[in-house]
C-alpha positions in Angstrom: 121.2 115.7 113.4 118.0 116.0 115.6 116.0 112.8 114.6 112.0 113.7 114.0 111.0 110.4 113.2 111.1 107.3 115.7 110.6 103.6 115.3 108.2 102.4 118.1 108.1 98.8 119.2 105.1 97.1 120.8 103.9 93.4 121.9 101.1 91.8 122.6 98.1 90.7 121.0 95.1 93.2 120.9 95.1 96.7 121.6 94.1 96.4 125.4 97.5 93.8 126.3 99.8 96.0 124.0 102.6 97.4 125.6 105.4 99.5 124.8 108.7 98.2 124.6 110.8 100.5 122.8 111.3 103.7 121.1 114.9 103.5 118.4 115.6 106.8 116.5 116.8 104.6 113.7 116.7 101.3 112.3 120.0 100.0 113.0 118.9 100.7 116.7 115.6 99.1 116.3 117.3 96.0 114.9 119.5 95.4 117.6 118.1 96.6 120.6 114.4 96.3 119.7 113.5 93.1 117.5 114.5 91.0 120.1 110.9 90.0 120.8 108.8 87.2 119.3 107.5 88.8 115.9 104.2 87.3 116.4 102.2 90.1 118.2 105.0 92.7 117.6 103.9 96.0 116.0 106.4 98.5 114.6 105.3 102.2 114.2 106.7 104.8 112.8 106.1 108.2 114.5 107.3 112.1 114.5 107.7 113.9 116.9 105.6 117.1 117.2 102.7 116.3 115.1 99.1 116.5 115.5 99.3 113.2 113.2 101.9 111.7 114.5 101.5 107.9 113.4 103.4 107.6 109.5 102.8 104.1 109.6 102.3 100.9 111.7 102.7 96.8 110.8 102.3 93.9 112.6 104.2 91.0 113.0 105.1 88.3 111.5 105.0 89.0 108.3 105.0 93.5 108.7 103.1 93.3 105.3 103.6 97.1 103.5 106.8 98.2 105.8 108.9 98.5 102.8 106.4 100.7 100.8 105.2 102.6 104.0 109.1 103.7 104.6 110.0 104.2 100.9 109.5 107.6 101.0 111.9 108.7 103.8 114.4 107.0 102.1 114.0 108.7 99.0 113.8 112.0 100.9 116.9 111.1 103.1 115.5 110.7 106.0 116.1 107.3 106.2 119.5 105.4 104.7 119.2 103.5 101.6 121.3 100.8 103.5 118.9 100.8 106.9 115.8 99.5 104.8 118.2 97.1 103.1 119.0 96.0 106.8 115.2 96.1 108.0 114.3 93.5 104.7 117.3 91.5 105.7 116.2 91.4 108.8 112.5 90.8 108.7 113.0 87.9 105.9 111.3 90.3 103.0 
């Protein structure tokens, strides 16, 4: 399946030091290639491809306050696994 939506990972701490560190097409690749980073000054977004408004959503580190709720409604529309957000809140200590 072609993926539309990807998880972006950035660091730093203000918009001008951010810096791209990764793009994962799903969250089992964004946990264990991309959140190997110091969650303070991290920023996930999520992004599809194609799209004059591309951004879907975007939290900072530590605590990515309003990922759950931001990504709820891929998973109910299947885009994203049940189990993947169940590994992201795992994973992020929510």
């Amino acid at each position: 399946m072609f993926r539309r939506i990807y998880w972006v990972v950035e660091n730093g701490s203000s918009a001008e030091s951010r810096t791209v560190k990764g793009v994962y097409t799903s969250i089992p690749d964004l946990l264990s290639k991309g959140m190997h980073h110091e969650r303070s000054g991290t920023r996930l977004t999520l992004v599809k491809l194609d799209a004059e408004e591309a951004v879907l959503g975007t939290w900072d580190g530590p605590t990515f306050s309003g990922v759950v709720a931001g990504i709820e409604p891929f998973v109910s529309s299947g885009e994203i696994p049940r189990d993947h957000l169940d590994q992201l809140t795992h994973a992020l200590g929510l």
